[in-house]
Every structure is written in C-alpha cells, then in structure tokens.
N, C-alpha and C positions, 0 to 999 in steps of 0.2 A: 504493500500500500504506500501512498505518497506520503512520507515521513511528517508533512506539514499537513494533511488532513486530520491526523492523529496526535497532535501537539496538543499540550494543554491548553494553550492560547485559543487553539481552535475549538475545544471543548469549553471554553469560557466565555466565548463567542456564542454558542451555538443553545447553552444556558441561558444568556441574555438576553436572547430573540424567544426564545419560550418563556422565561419568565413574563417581557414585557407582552407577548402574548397573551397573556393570562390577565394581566392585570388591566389590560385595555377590556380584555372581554367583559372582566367582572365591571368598568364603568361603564360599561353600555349597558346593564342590567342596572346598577344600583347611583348614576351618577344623577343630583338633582336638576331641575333644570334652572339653569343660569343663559345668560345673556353671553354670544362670544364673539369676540373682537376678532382681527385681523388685521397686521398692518401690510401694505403694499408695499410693494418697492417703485411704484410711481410709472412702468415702465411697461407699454404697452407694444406685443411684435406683432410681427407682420399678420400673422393667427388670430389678434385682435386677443393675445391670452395676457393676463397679468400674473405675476408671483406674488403671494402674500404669507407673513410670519404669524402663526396664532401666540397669541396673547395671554400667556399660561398665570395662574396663582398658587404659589404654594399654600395659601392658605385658605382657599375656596377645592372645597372636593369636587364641583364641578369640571373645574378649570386646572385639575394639574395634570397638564398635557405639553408635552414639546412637539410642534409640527409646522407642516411647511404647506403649503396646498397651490397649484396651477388654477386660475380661472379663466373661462371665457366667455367672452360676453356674447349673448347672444343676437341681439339690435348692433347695427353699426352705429346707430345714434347714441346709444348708451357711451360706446366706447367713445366717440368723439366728446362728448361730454365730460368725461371721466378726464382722457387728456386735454382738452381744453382746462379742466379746474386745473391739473397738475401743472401744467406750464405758466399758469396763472401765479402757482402759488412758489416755485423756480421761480421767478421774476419780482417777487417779496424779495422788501430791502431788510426785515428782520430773518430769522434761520428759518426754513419753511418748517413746515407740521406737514406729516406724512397724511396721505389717506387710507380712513382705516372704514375695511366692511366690516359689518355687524350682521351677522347672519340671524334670521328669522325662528330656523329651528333651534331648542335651546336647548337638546344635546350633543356633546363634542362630535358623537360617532353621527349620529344622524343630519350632521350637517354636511359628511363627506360621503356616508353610506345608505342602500335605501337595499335591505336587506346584506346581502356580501357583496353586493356588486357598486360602482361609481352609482352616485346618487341622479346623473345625469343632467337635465335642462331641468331640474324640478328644485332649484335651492333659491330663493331670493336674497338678496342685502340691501341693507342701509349704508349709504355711504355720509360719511361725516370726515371733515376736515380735523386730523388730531386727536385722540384719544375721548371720547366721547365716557360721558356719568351712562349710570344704568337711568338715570331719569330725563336724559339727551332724548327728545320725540321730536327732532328736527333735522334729518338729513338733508344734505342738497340733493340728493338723486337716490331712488330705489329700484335696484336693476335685477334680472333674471340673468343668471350666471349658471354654464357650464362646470361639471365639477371635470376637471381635463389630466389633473393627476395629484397624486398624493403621496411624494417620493419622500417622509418622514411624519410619521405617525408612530411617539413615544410617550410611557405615563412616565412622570417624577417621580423615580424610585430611590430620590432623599441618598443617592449614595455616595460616597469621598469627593472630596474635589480632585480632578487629574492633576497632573503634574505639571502638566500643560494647559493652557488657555486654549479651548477647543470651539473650535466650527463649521455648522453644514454648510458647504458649497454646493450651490445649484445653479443652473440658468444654461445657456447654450454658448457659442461661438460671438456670438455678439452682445449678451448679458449675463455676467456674471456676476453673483452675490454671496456674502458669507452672513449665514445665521449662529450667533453665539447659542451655545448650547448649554444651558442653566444645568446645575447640579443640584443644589437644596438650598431651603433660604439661612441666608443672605445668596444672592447673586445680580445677577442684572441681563435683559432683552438688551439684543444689539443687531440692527440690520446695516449693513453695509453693500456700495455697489463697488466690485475692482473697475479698472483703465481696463482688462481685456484679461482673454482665459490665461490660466497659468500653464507651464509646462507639463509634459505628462499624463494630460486629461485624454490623448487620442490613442486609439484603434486603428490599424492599417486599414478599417473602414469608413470610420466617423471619425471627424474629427473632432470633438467635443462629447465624445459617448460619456466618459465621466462626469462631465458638469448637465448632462439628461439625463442619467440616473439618480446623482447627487451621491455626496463621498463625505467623511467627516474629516477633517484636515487639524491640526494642532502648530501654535505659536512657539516654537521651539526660545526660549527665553524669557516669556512671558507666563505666570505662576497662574493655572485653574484656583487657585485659592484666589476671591475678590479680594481688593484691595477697598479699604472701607477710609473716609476721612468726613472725622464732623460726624458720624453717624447715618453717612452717602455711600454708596456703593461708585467708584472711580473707574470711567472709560479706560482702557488699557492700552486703546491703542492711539497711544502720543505720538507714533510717526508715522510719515504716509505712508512711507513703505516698510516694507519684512516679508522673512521668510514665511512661508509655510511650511508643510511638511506632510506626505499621506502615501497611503497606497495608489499605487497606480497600476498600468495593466500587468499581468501575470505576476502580480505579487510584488512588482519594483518599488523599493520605498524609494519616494522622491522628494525633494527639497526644488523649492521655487521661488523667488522672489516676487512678489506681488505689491501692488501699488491703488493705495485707494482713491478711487475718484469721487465716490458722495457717501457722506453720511447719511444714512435713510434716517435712523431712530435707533433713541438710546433709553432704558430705563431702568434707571439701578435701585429704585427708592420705594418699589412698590411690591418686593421682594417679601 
C-alpha cells in the first residue's frame, strides 16, 4: 500500500472529516433557528456568481459554523444592481463596508441544502450594506440566488489554535480570496482579495483546479494563536505581502509569495 495512505497524519485527516460529519448532521437536526449573515467579497464573474464568507458565532448554537458558499444570481438585473451598489461603495472616501446576504431560511444546513442535494434556484437574500442587527428590516435589494457551490462547510469544534495562522483559499484564475479560519473564541473573520492566483494551484489540465476546489493554506511566521490588544482581537496581516504555504498537486508542499490587493472585512470583536 502507499506508505502515505497509511500514515497517521492521514488517519487524522480522515477522523476529522467524520467527526465534523457528524456534528454538522447533529445541527441540522437540533440547531435553532437564527438569522444568517454572509459577507461577499464584492466581486461578481462572468457567471454572474459571487463568493460569500458565513458569518459564524461561537456563542450562538445556531451559528457555529465555518463556510464559504458560491452564489448566483438568477435576474441579470439583480446582479447589475448588486454591482452597481458595490462600485458605489469602492468609490467611498471612508473604508467601504462589504455587502452582506442575509438568507431567509434560518437554518445553517437549509440554507445551502434542500434535502442532500444543492438547494438550487429556491434560496432568497437580503442584501444590506455592512453587517446588518437581527432587527435591520431594510435591505436595499432582495434577490433569488442560485446555490452554485459549497467548497467548505465546517462546525467549531473549539479545538487548539494551529501553529500557524490558517486560511481557505478559493476563487479561480482571475479571483482569488483567503478566508481566515476561526478556531475557538477568542479569534476573528477575515476576508481578503490576493493581486492574482498563487503558484502551484495548476493541473497539467486546469489551471486554477486548486483555487475551484478550494485548499486551506497556512502563514508560515505568523502565530494561529490571536493576538489580543485592549481586549481586541488584532489583524495579522500588517504586510501586503507573504508567504503562504499548502499542498499542492500530488502531495507537493508549496510555498508562494502572495500579495494583497483588498481588504474585504475584518472582525475580531464579536468572537
């Protein structure tokens, strides 16, 4: 057998995904209903699909969830709309406020699933500029969205902080984004867009097959333990650029240089 199938690493791996199996399933059975957010990353392709970061709480049982979700719109007016506000709010002389959906149905699973399968053309949102209250009943637009993919759907299972400051990389050849990945409270949401894909993401077929799957990447110098000041949870990433660092095809661990071009959103305080 392949000596690296049989590793512990890979039996530690292989626990992880059945555990967090399990524990997604038991919140679709027992999880209340709450209201659930979404931030965008502003950034709408050719597909008319947008990428958005759920909005997780460690201390709401509804909401402790780490995920990533594709949507797409189904009206071309919606989407022109959507980017119309977004470019609007790029063009703010203060730090823009990301757009965030608010999905209608108000369990986690049910907002991405409609028995095992993609929930399809059947999910609405609310779209609100900025982190919207549960008592926010004013979107600028509520649109009928596509559910288009769902490349990271994980419960908070409250365990160590890594070693490393860790993030899900997703988007294609022309968007690329890192989603920080919360371990227990204290931590902090962080979207970020890169300047363009990193190394190592292609297949002698595709060239971005890894950033269309989506991969978790780690800040080689940078501490998965938050850094706290004042009783804040502190951005970490104080320079544009740094390494990364992940698997790539056939198992190559890779190291990349990347460079950030926007800051989506940051929230270290609600932890």
């Amino acid at each position: 057998m392949d000596p690296w199938a049989t590793s512990l690493e890979f039996m530690d791996d292989m626990a992880a995904i059945m555990r967090n199996g399990i524990l997604c399933a038991i919140g679709t059975v027992t999880d209340p209903e709450v209201l659930h957010n979404f931030v965008s990353t502003g950034v709408v392709n050719q597909q008319n699909e947008v990428i958005a970061s759920y909005v997780g709480d460690f201390n709401d049982t509804g909401k402790q969830y780490d995920s990533a979700v594709k949507l797409k719109f189904i009206h071309d007016k919606d989407a022109e709309k959507f980017i119309s506000m977004q470019e609007k709010l790029l063009k703010s002389t203060t730090e823009p406020q990301p757009i965030v959906f608010r999905s209608k149905k108000q369990r986690h699973h049910d907002v991405f699933f409609d028995k095992s399968e993609y929930a399809g053309e059947k999910e609405k949102f609310d779209c609100f500029v900025g982190l919207p209250s549960d008592q926010d009943k004013d979107p600028f637009m509520t649109v009928k969205m596509r559910i288009a993919d769902v490349p990271r759907y994980q419960y908070f299972d409250n365990g160590d902080y890594p070693d490393n400051c860790s993030y899900f990389m997703y988007g294609d050849k022309k968007s690329v984004f890192l989603f920080h990945i919360p371990t227990k409270s204290p931590d902090f949401f962080q979207v970020i867009q890169l300047d363009g894909p990193p190394d190592g993401v292609s297949s002698e077929e595709v060239e971005d097959l890894l950033l269309r799957y989506g991969t978790e990447v780690e800040i080689p110098g940078i501490s998965g333990t938050p850094l706290i000041v004042a009783g804040e949870v502190q951005d970490p990433l104080t320079k544009n650029k740094f390494d990364i660092t992940f698997v790539g095809m056939n198992g190559e661990e890779v190291k990349s240089k990347v460079k950030i071009a926007r800051k989506i959103w940051f929230a270290g305080t609600t932890m």
